[in-house]
MOPAC internal coordinates of N, CA, C and O (Angstrom, degrees):
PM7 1SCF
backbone

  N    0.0000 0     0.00 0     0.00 0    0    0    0
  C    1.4464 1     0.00 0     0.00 0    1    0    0
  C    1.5195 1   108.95 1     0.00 0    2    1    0
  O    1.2310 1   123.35 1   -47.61 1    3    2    1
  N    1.5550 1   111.18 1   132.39 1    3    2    1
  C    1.4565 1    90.98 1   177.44 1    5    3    2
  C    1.6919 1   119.68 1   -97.93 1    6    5    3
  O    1.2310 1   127.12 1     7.46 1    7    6    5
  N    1.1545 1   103.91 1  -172.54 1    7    6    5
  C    1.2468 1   123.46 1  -179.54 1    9    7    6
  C    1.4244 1   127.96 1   -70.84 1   10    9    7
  O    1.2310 1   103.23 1   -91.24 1   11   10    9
  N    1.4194 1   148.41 1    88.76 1   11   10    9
  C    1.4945 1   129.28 1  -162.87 1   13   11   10
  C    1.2562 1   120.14 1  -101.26 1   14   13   11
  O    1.2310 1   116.48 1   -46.00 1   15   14   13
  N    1.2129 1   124.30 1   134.00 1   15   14   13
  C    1.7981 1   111.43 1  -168.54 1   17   15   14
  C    1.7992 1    93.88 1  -127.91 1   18   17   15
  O    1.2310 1   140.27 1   -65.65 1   19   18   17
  N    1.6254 1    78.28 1   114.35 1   19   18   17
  C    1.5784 1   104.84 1  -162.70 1   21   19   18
  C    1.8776 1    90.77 1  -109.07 1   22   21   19
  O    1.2310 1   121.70 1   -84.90 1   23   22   21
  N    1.2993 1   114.35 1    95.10 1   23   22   21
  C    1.2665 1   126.39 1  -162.89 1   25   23   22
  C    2.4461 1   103.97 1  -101.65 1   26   25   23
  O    1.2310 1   131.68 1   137.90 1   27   26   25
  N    1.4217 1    95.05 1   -42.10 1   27   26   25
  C    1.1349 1    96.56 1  -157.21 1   29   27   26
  C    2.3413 1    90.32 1  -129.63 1   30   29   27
  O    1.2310 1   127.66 1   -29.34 1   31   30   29
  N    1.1310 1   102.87 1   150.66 1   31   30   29
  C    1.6604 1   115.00 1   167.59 1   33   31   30
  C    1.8207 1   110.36 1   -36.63 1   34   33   31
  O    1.2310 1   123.76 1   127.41 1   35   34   33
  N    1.5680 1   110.38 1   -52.59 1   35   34   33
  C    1.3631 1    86.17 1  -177.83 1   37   35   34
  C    1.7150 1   119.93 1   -76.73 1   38   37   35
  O    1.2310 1   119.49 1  -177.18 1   39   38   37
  N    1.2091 1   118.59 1     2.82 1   39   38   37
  C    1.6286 1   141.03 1   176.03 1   41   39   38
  C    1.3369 1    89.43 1   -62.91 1   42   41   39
  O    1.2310 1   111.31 1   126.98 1   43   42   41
  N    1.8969 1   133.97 1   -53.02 1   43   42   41
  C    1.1998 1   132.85 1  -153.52 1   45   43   42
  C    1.4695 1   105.05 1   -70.19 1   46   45   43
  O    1.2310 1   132.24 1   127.37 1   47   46   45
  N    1.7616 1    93.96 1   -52.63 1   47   46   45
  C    1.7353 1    85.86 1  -175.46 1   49   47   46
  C    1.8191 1   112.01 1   -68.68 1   50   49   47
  O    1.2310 1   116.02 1   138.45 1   51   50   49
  N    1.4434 1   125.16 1   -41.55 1   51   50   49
  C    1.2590 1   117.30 1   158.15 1   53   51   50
  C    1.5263 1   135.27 1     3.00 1   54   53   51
  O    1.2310 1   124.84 1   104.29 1   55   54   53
  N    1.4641 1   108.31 1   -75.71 1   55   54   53
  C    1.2056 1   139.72 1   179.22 1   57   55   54
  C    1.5483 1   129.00 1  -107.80 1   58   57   55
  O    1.2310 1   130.99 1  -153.12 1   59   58   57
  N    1.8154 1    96.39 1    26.88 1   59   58   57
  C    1.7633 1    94.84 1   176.00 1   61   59   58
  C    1.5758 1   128.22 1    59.32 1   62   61   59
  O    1.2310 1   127.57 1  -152.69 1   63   62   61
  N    1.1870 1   103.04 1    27.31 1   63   62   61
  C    1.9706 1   111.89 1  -172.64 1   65   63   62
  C    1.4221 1    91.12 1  -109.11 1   66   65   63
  O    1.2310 1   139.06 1   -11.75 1   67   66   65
  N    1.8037 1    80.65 1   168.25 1   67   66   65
  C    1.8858 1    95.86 1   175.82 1   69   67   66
  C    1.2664 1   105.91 1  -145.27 1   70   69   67
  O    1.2310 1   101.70 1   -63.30 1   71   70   69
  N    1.3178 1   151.00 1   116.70 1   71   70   69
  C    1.3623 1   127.68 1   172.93 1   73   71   70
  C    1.0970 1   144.82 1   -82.24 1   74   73   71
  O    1.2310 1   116.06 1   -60.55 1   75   74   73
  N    1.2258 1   125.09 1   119.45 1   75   74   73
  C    1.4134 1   143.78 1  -162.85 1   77   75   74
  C    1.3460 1   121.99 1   -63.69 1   78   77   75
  O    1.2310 1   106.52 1   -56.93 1   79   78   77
  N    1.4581 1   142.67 1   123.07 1   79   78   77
  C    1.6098 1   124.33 1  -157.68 1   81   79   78
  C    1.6191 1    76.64 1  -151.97 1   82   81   79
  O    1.2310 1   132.69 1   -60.13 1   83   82   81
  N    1.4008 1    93.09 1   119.87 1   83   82   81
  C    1.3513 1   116.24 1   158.86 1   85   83   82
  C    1.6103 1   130.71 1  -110.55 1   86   85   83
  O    1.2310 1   108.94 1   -36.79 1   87   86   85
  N    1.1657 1   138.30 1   143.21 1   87   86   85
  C    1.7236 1   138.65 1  -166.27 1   89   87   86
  C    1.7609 1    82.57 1  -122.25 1   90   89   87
  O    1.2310 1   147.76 1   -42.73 1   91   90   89
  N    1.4408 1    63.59 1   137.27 1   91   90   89
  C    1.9846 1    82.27 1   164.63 1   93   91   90
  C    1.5616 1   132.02 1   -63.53 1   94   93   91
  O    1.2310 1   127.80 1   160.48 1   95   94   93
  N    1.6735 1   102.60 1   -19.52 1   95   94   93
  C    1.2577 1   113.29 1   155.29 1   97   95   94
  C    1.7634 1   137.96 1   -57.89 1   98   97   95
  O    1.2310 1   123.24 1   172.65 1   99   98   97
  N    1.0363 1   111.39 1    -7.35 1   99   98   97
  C    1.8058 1   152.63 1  -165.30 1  101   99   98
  C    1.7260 1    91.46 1    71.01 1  102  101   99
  O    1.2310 1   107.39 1  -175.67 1  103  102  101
  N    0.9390 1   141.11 1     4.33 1  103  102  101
  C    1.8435 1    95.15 1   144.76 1  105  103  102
  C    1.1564 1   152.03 1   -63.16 1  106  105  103
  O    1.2310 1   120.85 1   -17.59 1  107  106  105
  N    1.2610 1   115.98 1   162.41 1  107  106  105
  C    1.6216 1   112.09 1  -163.22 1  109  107  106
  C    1.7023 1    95.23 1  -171.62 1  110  109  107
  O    1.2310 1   135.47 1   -15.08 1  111  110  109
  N    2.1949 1    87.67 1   164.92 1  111  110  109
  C    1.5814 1    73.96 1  -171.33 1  113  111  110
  C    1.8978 1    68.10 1  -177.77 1  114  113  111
  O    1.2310 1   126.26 1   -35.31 1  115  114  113
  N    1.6350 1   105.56 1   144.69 1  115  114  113
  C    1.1423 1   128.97 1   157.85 1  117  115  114
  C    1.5850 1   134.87 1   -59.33 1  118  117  115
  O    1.2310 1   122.69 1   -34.04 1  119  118  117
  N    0.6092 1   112.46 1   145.96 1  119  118  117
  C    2.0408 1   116.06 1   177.16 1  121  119  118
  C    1.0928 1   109.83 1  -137.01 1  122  121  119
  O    1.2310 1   116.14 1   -65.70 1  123  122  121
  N    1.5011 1   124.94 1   114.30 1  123  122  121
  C    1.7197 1   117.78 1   150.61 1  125  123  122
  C    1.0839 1   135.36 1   -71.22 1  126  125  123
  O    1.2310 1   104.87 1    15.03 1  127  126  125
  N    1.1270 1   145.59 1  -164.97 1  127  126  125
  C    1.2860 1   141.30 1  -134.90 1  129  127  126
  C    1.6453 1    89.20 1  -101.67 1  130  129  127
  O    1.2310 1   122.64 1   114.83 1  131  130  129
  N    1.6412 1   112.54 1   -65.17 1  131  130  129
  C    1.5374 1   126.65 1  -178.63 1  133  131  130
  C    1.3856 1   109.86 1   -51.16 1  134  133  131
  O    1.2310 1   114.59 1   146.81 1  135  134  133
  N    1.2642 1   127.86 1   -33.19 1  135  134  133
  C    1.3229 1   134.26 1   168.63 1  137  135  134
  C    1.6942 1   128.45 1   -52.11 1  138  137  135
  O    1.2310 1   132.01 1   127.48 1  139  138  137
  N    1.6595 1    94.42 1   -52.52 1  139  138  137
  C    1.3853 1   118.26 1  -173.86 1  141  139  138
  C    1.4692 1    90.68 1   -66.05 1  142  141  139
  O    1.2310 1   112.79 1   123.80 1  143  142  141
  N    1.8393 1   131.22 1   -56.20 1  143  142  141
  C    1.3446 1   131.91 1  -177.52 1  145  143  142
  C    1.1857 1   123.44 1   -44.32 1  146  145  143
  O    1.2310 1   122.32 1   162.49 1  147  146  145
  N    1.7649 1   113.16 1   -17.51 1  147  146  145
  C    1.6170 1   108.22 1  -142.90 1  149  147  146
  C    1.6571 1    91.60 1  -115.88 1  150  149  147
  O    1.2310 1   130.95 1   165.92 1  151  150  149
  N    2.0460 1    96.48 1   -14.08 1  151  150  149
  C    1.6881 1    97.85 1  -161.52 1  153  151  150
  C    1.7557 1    95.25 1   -97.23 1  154  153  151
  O    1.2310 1   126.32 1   140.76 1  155  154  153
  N    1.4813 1   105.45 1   -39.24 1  155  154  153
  C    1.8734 1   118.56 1  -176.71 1  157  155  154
  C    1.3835 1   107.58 1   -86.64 1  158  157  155
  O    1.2310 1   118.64 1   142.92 1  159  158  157
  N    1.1565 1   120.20 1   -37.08 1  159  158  157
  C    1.6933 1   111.18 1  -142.56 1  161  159  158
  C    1.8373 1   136.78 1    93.29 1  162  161  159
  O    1.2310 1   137.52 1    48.91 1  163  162  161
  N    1.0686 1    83.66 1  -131.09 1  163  162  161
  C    1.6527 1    88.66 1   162.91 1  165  163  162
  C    1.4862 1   109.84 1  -126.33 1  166  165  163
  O    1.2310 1   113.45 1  -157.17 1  167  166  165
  N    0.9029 1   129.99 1    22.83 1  167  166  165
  C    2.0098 1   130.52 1   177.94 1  169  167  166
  C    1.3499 1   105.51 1   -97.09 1  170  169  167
  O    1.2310 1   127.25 1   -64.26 1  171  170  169
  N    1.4336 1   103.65 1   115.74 1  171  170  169
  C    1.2561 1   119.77 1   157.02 1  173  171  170
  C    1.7311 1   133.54 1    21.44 1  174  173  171
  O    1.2310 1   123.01 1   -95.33 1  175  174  173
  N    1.1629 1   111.83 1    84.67 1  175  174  173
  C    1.6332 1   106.37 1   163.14 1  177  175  174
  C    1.7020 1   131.25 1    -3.62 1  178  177  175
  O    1.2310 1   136.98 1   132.65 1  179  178  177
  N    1.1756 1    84.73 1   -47.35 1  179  178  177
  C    2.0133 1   112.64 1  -161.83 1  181  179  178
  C    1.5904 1    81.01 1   -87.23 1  182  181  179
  O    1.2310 1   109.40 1   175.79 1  183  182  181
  N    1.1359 1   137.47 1    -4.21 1  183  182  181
  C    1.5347 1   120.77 1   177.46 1  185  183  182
  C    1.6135 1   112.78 1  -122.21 1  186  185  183
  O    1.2310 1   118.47 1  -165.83 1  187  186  185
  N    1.2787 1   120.52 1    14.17 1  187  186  185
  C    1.5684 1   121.59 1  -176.61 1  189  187  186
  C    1.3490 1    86.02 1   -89.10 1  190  189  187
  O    1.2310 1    90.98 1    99.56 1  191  190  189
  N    1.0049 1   166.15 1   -80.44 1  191  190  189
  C    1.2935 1   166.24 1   179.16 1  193  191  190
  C    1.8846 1   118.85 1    11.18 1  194  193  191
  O    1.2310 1   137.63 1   129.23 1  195  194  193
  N    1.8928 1    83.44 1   -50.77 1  195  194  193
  C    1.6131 1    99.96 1   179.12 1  197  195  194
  C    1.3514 1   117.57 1   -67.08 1  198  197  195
  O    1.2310 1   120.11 1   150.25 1  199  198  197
  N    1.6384 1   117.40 1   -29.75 1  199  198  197
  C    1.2461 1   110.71 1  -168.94 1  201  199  198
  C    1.6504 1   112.62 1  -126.41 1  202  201  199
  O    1.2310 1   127.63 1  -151.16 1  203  202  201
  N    1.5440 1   102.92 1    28.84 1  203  202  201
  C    1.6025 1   104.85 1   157.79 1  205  203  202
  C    1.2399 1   114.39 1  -113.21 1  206  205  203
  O    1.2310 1   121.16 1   -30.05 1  207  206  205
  N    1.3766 1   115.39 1   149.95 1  207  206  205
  C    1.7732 1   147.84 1   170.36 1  209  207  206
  C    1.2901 1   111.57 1  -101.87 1  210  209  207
  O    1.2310 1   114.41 1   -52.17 1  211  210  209
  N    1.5420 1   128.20 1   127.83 1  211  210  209
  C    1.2395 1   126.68 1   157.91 1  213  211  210
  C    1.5796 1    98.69 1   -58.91 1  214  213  211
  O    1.2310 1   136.89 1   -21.19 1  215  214  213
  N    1.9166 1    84.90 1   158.81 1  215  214  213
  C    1.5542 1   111.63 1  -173.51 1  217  215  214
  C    1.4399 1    94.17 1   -98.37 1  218  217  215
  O    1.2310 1   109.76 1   172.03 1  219  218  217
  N    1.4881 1   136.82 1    -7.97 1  219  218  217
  C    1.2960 1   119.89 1  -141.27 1  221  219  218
  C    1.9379 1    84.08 1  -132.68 1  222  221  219
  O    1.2310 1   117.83 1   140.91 1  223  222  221
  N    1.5037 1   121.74 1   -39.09 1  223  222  221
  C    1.6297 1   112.34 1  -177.65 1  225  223  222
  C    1.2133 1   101.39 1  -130.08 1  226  225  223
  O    1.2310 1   113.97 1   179.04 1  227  226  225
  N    1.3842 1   129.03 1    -0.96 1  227  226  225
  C    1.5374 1   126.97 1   174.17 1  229  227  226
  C    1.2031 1   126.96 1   101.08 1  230  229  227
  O    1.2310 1   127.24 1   146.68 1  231  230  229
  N    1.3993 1   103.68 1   -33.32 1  231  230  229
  C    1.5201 1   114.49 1  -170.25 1  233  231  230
  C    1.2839 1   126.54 1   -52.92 1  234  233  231
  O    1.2310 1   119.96 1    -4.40 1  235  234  233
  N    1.4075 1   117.67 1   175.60 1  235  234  233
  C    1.3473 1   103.30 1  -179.51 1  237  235  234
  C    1.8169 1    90.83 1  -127.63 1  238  237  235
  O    1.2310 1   116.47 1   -84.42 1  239  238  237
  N    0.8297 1   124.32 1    95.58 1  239  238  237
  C    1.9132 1   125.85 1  -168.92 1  241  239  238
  C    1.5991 1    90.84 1  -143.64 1  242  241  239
  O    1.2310 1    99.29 1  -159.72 1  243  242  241
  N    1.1779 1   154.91 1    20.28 1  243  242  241
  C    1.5190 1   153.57 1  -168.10 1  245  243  242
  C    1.7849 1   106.30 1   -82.75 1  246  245  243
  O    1.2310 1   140.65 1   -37.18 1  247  246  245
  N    1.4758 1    77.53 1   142.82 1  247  246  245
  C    1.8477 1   102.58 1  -164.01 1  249  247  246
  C    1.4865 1    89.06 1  -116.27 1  250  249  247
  O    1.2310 1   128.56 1   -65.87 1  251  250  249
  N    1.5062 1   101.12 1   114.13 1  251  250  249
  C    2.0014 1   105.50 1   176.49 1  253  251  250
  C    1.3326 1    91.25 1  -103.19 1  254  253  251
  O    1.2310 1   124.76 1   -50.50 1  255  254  253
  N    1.0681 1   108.47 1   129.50 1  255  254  253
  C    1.4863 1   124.07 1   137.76 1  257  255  254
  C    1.6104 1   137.11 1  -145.80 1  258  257  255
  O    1.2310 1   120.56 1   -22.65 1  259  258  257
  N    1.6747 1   116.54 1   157.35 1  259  258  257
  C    1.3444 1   117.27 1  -158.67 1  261  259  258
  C    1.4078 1   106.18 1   -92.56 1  262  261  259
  O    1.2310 1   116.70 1   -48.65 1  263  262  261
  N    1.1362 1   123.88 1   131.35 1  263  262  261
  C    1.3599 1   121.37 1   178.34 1  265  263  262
  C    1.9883 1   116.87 1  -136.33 1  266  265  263
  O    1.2310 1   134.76 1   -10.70 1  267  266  265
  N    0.6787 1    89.06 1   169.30 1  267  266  265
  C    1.7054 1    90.36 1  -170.06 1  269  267  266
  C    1.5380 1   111.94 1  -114.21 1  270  269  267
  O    1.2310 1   126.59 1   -38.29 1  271  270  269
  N    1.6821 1   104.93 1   141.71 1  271  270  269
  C    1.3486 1   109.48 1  -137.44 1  273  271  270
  C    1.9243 1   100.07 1  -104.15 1  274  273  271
  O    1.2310 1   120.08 1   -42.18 1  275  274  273
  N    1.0685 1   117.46 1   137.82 1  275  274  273
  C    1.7439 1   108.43 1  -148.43 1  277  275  274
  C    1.1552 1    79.83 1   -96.41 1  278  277  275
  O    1.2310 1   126.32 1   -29.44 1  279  278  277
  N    2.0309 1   105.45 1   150.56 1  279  278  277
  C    1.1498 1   105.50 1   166.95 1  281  279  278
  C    1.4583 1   129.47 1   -94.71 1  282  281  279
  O    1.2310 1   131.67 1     3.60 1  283  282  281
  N    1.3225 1    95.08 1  -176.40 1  283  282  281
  C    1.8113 1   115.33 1  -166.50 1  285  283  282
  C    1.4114 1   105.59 1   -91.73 1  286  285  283
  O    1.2310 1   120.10 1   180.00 1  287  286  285

């Protein structure tokens, strides 16, 4: 299996990923690829972290990660 280096939003739609953002509060919530493009841009994966807020306690404590989206 290889290796995918899903660096930037159009990487997500590329390779069928979604990114996963979890708050230490236990929320969480999926992102697609067009989403991630439409919400970040083109900056860095490794930097959505910095500029999200939970919807549910405010905080800013969010755990990104890329995960792959099972099929139908």
């Amino acid at each position: 299996m290889s290796n995918k280096n899903v660096r930037e939003a159009c990487d997500l739609m590329r390779f069928n990923c979604v990114v996963r953002i979890d708050c230490a509060c236990g929320n969480s919530r999926l992102m697609g690829g067009l989403e991630a493009l439409r919400t970040f841009g083109k900056t860095p994966i490794k930097s959505y972290a910095e500029r999200l807020r939970c919807s549910r306690c405010g905080g800013k404590r969010a755990r990104v990660q890329v995960d792959t989206v099972p099929l139908r």
